[in-house]
N, C-alpha and C positions, 0 to 999 in steps of 0.2 A: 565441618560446618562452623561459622563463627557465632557468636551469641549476640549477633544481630539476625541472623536466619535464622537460630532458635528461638528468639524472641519472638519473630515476626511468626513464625508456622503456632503459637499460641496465638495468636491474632485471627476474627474473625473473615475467612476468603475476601476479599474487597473487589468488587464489582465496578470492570472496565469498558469501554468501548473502543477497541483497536482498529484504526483507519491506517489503512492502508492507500496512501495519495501518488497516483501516478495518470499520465498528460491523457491517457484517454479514458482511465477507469477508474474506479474508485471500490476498496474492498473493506468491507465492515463487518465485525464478528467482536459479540459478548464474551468476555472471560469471568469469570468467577475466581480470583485469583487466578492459578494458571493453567486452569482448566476452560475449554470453549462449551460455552453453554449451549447444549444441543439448538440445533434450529437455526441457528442465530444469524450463523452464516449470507452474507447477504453482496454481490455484488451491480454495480452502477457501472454503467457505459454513457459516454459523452463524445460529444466530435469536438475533436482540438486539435487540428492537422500540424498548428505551428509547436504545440509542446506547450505551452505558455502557464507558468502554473498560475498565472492570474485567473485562467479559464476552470483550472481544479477547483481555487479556493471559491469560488461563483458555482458549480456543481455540488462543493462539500456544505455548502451556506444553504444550499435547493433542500440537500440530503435532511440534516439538522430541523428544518424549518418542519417538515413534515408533520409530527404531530398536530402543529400548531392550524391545521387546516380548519378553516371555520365551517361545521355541518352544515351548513348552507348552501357552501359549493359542492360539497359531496351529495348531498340530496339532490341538486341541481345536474349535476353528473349523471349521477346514475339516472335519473327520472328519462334524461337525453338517450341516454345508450335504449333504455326498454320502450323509448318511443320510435328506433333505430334510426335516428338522426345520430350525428354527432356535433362535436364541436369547433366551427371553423378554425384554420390550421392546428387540426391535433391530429394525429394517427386516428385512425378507423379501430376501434375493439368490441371485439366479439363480449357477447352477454358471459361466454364461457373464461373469458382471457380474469385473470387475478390480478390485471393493474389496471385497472380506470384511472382517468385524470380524476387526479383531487384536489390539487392544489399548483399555486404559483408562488415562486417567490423569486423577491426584487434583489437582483445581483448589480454589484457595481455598473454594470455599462449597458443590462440588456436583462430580458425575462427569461427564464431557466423551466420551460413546462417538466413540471415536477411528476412521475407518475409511480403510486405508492398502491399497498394494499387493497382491499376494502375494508373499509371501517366494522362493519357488524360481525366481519368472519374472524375468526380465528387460526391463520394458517401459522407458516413455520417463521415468517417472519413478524409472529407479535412481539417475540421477547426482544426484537431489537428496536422493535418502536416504541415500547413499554420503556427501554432504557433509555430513548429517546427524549421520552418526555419527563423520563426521572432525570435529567442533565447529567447523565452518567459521566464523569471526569473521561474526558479522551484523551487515551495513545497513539499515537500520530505516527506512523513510518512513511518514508519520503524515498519516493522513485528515484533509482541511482541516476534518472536525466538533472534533478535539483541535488545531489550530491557529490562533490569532489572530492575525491579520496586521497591520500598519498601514503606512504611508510615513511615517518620521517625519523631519522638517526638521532642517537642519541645526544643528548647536549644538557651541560647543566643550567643554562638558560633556563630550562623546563622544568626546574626549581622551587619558581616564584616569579609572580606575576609583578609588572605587565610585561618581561623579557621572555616565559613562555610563549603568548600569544604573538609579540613579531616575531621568535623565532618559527611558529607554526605556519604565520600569513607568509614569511618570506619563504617557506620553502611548497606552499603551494602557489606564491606569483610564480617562483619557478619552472612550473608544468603549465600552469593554465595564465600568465601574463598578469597584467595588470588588471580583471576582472575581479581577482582576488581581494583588490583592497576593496570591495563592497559586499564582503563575504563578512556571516559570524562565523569562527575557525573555535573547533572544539577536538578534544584526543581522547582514547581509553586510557587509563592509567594502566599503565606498565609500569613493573619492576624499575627499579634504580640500573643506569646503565641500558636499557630494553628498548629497541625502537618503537615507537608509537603510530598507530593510526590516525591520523587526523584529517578529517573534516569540514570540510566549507560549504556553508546553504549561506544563500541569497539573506538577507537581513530584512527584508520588506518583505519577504516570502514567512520567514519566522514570525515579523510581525502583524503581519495580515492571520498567522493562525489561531496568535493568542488574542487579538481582538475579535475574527469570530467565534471565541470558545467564551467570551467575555458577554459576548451579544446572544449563545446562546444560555448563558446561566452559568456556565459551570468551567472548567477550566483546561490546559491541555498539560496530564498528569508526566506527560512524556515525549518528546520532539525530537527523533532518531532518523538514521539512514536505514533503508531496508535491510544490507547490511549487517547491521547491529542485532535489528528483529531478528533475521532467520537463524542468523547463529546463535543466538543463544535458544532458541525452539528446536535446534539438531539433536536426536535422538540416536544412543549409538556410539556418539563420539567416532565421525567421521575426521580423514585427516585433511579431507579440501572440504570445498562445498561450490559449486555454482547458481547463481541467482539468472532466472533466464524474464526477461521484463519484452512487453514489445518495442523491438530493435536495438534491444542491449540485453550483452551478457555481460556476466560480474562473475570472474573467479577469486578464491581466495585458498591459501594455504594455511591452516590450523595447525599448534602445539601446544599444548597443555591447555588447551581451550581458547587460546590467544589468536589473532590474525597475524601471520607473521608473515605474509606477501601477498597482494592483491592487486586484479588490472581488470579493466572494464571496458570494452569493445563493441564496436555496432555488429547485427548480428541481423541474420533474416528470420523468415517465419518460419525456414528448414533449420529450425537451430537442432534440431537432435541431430540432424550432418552436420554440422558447423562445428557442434561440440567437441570430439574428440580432436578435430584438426586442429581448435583453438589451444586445447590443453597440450598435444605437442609440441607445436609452434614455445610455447612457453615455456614447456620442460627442456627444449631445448636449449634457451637461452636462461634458463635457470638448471642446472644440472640435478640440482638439489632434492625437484621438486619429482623427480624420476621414479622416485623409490615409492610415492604415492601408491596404493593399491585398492583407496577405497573412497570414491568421490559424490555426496551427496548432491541431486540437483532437486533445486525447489523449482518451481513451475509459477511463477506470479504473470505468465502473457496474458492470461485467456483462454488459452487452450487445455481440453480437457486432457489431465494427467494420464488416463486410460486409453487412451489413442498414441502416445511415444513409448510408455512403459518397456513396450517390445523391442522398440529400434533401438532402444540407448544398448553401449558394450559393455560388456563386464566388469569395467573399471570403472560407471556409473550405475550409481541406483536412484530412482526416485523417490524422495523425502515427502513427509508430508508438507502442508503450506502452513505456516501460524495464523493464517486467517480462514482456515477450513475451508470447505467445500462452497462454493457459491453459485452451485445452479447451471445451469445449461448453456455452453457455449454459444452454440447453434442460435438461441433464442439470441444471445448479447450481437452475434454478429449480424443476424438478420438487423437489428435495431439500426447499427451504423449503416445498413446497405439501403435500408428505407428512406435514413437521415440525408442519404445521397441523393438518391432522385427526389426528394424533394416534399417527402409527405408530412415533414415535421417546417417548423418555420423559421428561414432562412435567417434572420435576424437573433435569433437564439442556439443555444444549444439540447441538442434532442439529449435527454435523459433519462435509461429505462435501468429498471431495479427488477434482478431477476434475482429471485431467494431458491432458496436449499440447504438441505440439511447436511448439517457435517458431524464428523468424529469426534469423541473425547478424546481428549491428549491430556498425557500424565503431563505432573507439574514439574 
C-alpha cells in the first residue's frame, strides 16, 4: 500500500454518486467511499433506438433535476391520481405504483416526463435523492457504445506531452478512421516499456457532462469507460473479465491487475450463448489467452443476473455490478413496451426509475 492510500483510509469515507451512462439506461448507486450505501441502488430506462448520447445526457439532466420538483406539481399529481383521472399524455398509475409523475424537466431539444418517488414516503430510493439534492460530486462510467478502446504498444513518445497524445490519436485513427481526431484520447499509466490502454470519448459528449454537473451545483469527480469501473470493482482477482451492455460484449484479459488485451463485439440478448463462442473465437487467435481458467462476467444489460447464473460454463462466473442491484427487470422492460405503442408522448423520451435494494461491497 502506498502512503497516499494510507493517507487517504485516515480520511473521512467521501460520499459519491456513481452514474453509470449507457444509450438506453441509465444506472445510479451511492457509495460512501467504496462501499454502496444500502438502498441506493437505483436504475432508469429511456427509448434511444439511435444510441445517441445526446439522448442520455437529456435523460441524466431529467435524472439530476428531480429534487428540484416544486410541491406544487406533486400536490397537483397526486390530487389527479386519487381523483382517478390522470395526466394527459402520461402513463396511467395505479394509487398503488411508487412513481407518480412529479416533475418535468427542460432538455436541450424536447421535454423528458420525469417519474420519481413520492415525496412524503420513505422508500429505498430516499438516500439517492437525498444525495441528489446534496449535489453529491458524480462519477460517471460511459457505455463501451461512447468508448473506443485500443492496446497501444509501447513508445517513448508517451513520455511527455503533446507527442503522447498524437501518438495515442494515431493509433486509434488506426482502427476507428478519421472520427478519432474529434475524440479526447486518454491511457492507464503502465509501467515504463508496458503497452497501454487507451481511450477515445467524443469531446462534446465530455463536455456536455461537465456542464451538466455545473448546472446541477456540483461537479463530475470522475469521467471513465465502463471498463475502467468494473475492473477495479472485481473481487477475487479474476484473470479476464467480460462486460455484457445491451448489444455489446467487452472482453478483457488481466495481469497483475492490469488489462493487457481487450476486444469489444456486438452481441444479442442470448449473450450467455454468445459468451463462450466469443472467448474461443479469441483464444484462438490469441494463443495466450488459453490458459485462462477463471473469467468474471458483470451483467450491466438489464437483465436480471439470477435468470443466466445457471447457463454460464464453468470457466465463467457471475460478478457482482459496481452499481448494485437496481430493481426489477420485468418492471424496466414493460416501460419500453409501453413507450412503443404509444402510451408515453411521442415527442419525448419515456423515462421510468425503478429502485432496489442492493449489496454491501467491501472496499
Amino acid at each position: 500500500m502506498s502512503l497516499i492510500e494510507r493517507l487517504a483510509g485516515l480520511l473521512p469515507a467521501r460520499r459519491t454518486l456513481h452514474v453509470h451512462l449507457a444509450p438506453q439506461q441509465l444506472l445510479a448507486v451511492v457509495r460512501q467511499g467504496g462501499r454502496i450505501v444500502e438502498g441506493s441502488a437505483m436504475r432508469v430506462v429511456y427509448a434511444n433506438p439511435a444510441g445517441q448520447w445526446q439522448a442520455a445526457i437529456a435523460a441524466l439532466r431529467a435524472f439530476l433535476a428531480q429534487p428540484e420538483a416544486p410541491n406544487a406539481v406533486i400536490a397537483q399529481r397526486q390530487t389527479s391520481a386519487k381523483a382517478g383521472t390522470h395526466t394527459p399524455h402520461q402513463p396511467r398509475q395505479s394509487m398503488d405504483s411508487p412513481v407518480p409523475v412529479v416533475s418535468q424537466a427542460q432538455s436541450d431539444a424536447q421535454r423528458i416526463p420525469c417519474y420519481t418517488l413520492r415525496g412524503n414516503d420513505r422508500p429505498a430510493g430516499a438516500v439517492l435523492r437525498d444525495s441528489l439534492a446534496a449535489r453529491t460530486p458524480l462519477s460517471i462510467s460511459l457505455s463501451g457504445r461512447w468508448c473506443q478502446l485500443v492496446l497501444a504498444p509501447w513508445s517513448d513518445a508517451l513520455l511527455a506531452e503533446p507527442g503522447a497524445s498524437r501518438f495515442l490519436h494515431m493509433q486509434l485513427s488506426a482502427v476507428y478512421g478519421d472520427a478519432a481526431g474529434n475524440w479526447t484520447v486518454s491511457s492507464d499509466d503502465a509501467s515504463y516499456g508496458q503497452p497501454r490502454v487507451a481511450c477515445g470519448i467524443a469531446t462534446g459528449l465530455l463536455d456536455a457532462l461537465h456542464t451538466l454537473a455545473a448546472e446541477h451545483g456540483t461537479r463530475c469527480a470522475a469521467i471513465e469507460p465502463s471498463v475502467s469501473a468494473v475492473c477495479r470493482s472485481l473481487t477475487g482477482k479474476p484473470a479476464a473479465f467480460a462486460i455484457i451492455e445491451q448489444g455489446r460484449m467487452t472482453l478483457a484479459a488481466l495481469a497483475g491487475g492490469r488489462i493487457t488485451a481487450i476486444q469489444s463485439q456486438p452481441c444479442g440478448a442470448a449473450w450467455h450463448a454468445e459468451l463462450p463462442q466469443s472467448w474461443q473465437r479469441w483464444s484462438l487467435r490469441a494463443p495466450e489467452l488459453a490458459a485462462i481458467g477463471d473469467i468474471a462476467v458483470v451483467d450491466l444489460s438489464g437483465q436480471s443476473g439470477g435468470t443466466v447464473a445457471g447457463r454460464l460454463p464453468g470457466l465463467f462466473r457471475l460478478a457482482d455490478s459496481p452499481f448494485g442491484s437496481a430493481g426489477s427487470t420485468e418492471a424496466a422492460a414493460q416501460t419500453l413496451a409501453d413507450a412503443a405503442q404509444g402510451s408515453a408522448p411521442a415527442s419525448g423520451l419515456p423515462l421510468s426509475i425503478v429502485g432496489g435494494t442492493s449489496k454491501r461491497e467491501a472496499a
